[in-house]
N, C-alpha and C positions, 0 to 999 in steps of 0.2 A: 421444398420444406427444408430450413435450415437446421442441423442438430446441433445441441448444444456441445461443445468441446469444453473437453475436462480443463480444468487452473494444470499447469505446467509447475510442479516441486524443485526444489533443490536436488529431489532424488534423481529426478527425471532428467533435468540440466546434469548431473552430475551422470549420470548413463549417457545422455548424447555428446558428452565432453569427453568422457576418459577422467575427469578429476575428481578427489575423491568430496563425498558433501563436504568437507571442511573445508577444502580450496573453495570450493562454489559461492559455498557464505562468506568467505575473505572476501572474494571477487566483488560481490555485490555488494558488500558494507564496505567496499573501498578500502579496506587495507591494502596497506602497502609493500608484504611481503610477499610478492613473487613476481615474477617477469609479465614485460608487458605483453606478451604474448600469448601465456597463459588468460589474462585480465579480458584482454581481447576477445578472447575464444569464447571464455564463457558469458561474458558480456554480445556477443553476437548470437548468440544462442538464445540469452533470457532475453532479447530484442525479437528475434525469428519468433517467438512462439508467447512473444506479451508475456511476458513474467510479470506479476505485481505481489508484493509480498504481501502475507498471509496475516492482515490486520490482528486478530486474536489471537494466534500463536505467536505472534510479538509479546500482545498484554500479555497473554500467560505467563509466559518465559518473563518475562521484566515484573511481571505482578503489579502492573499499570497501564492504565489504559488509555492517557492523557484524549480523555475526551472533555467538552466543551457543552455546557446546559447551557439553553436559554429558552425564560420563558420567559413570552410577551402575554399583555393582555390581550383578551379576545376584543379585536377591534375589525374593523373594515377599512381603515386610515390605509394609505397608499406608504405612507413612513416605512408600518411594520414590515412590509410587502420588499420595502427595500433594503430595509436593515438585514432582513432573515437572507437575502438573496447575496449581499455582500459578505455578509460570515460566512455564507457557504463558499464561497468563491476565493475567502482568503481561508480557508482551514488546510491543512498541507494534507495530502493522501495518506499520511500515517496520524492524523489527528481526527479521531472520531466528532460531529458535530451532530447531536440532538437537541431537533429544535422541535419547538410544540407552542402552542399558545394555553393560556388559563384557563378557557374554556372545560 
């Protein structure tokens, strides 16, 4: 039986690094103020343990949420089938995509 494992924080990265949350968010927003070594470190860490950042506490924090509607009509067409499939596949993992049809 698989258990599900917790999302991995800034906090968390920042206890298994030694650095403090504020280097941790530089590191991963790719600022450029600190050594490559540092960059490394906590960059091998949020790699080791699948860091993915925290989609909503983004919007929050920015008070945006650059998400993407689209509604199609309720059809059966193989079109809409390929449209919804290419937007999803081009939306970047920080851009939210809600798709639905009219129905």
């Amino acid at each position: 039986m698989l258990m599900h494992q917790a999302a991995i924080t800034l906090k968390k990265i920042s206890r298994l690094s030694g650095y403090s949350v504020s280097t941790v968010s530089k590191a991963l927003n790719d600022k450029k103020d600190m050594s490559t070594e540092t960059r490394e470190t906590i960059l091998n860490i949020a790699k080791k343990y699948n860091y993915v950042p925290n989609y909503y506490a983004i919007a929050l924090r920015k008070q945006q949420t650059k998400t993407l509607a689209v509604i199609i009509p309720h059809s059966s067409e193989q079109f809409y089938g390929d449209l919804l499939s290419e937007i999803q596949n081009m939306t970047p993992s920080l851009f939210g995509a809600k798709l639905t049809d009219s129905h």
